[in-house]
C-alpha positions as CSV (number, residue, x, y, z in Angstrom):
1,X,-99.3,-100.7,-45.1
2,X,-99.2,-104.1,-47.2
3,X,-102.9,-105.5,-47.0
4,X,-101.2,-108.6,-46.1
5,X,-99.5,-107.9,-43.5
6,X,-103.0,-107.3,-41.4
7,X,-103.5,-111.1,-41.2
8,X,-101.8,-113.3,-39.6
9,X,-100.9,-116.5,-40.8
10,X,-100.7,-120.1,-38.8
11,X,-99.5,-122.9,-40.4
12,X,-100.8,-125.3,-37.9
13,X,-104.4,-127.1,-39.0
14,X,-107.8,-125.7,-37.1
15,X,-109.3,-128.9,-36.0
16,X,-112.8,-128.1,-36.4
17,X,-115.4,-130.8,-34.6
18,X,-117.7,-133.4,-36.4
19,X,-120.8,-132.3,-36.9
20,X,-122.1,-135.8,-37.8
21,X,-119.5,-138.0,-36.4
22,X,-122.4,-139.7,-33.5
23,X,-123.2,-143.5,-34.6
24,X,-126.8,-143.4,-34.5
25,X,-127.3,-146.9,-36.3
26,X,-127.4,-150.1,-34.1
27,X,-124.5,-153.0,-36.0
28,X,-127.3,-155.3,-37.0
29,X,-129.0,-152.6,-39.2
30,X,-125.7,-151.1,-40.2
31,X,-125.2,-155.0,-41.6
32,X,-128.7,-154.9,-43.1
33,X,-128.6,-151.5,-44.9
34,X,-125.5,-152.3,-46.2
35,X,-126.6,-155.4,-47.8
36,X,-129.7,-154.3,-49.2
37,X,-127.7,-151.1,-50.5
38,X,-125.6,-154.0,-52.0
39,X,-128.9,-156.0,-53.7
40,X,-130.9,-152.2,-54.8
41,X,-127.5,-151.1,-56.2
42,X,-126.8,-154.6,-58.8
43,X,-130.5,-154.8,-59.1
44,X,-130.7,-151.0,-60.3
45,X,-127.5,-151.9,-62.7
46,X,-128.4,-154.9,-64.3
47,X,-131.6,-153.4,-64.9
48,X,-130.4,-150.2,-67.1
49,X,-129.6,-152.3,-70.0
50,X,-133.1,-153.3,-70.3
51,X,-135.1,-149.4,-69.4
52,X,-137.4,-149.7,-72.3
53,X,-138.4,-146.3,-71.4
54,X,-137.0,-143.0,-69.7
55,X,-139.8,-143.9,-66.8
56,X,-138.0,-147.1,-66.0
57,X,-134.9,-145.4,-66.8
58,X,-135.3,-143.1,-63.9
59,X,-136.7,-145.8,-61.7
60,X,-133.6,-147.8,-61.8
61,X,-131.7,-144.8,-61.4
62,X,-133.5,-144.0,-58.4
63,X,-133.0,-147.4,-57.1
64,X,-129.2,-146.8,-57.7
65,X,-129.1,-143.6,-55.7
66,X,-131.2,-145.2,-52.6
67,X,-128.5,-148.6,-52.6
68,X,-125.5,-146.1,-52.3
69,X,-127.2,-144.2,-49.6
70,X,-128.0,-147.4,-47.3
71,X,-124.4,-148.1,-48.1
72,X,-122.9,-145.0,-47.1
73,X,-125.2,-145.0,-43.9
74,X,-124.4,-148.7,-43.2
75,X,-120.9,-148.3,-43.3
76,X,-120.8,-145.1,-41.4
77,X,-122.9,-145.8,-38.7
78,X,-124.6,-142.7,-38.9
79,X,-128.0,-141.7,-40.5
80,X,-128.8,-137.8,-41.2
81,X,-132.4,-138.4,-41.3
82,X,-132.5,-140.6,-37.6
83,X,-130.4,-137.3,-36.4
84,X,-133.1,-135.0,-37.5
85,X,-136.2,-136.4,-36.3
86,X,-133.6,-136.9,-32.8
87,X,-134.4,-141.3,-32.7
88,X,-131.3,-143.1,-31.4
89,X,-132.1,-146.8,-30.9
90,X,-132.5,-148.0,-27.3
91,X,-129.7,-150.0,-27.6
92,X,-127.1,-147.0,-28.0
93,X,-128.9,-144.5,-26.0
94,X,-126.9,-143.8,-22.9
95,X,-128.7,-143.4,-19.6
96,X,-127.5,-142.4,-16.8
């Protein structure tokens, strides 16, 4: 027996759910993180040209990395650490 023929084949996509699809951020502070993410990210860049040392290097790197995340969370309307510690503002909570 061909190994192959055991499986079956689909060609029609699995839709598989979002895990993190939920907006958990409130529009104000999706407008907010996304311009500070904007400010921390230009701030972090024009500051690399003049890291004396690898300290400051890595600070302005860090700075870099914490810009993109408030604009990836800003933009998405969804923050992984506001998931995990289960806070949903007041404003999008739905009560019944």
């Amino acid at each position: 027996m061909n190994c192959c023929a055991q499986h079956t084949s689909t060609t029609e996509p699995t839709e598989r759910p979002r895990k993190h699809s939920r907006t958990n951020i409130t529009t104000v502070e999706r407008a907010g993180r996304i311009t500070v993410g904007i400010l921390a990210g230009a701030f972090g860049v024009a500051g690399l040209a003049g890291a004396g040392s690898a300290l400051v290097l890595v600070l302005y790197l860090l700075l870099i990395a914490a810009g993109i995340d408030l604009i990836v969370t800003g933009a998405t309307g969804h923050c992984p650490l506001y998931q995990r510690l289960g806070f949903t503002p007041r404003s999008l909570r739905s009560e019944p």
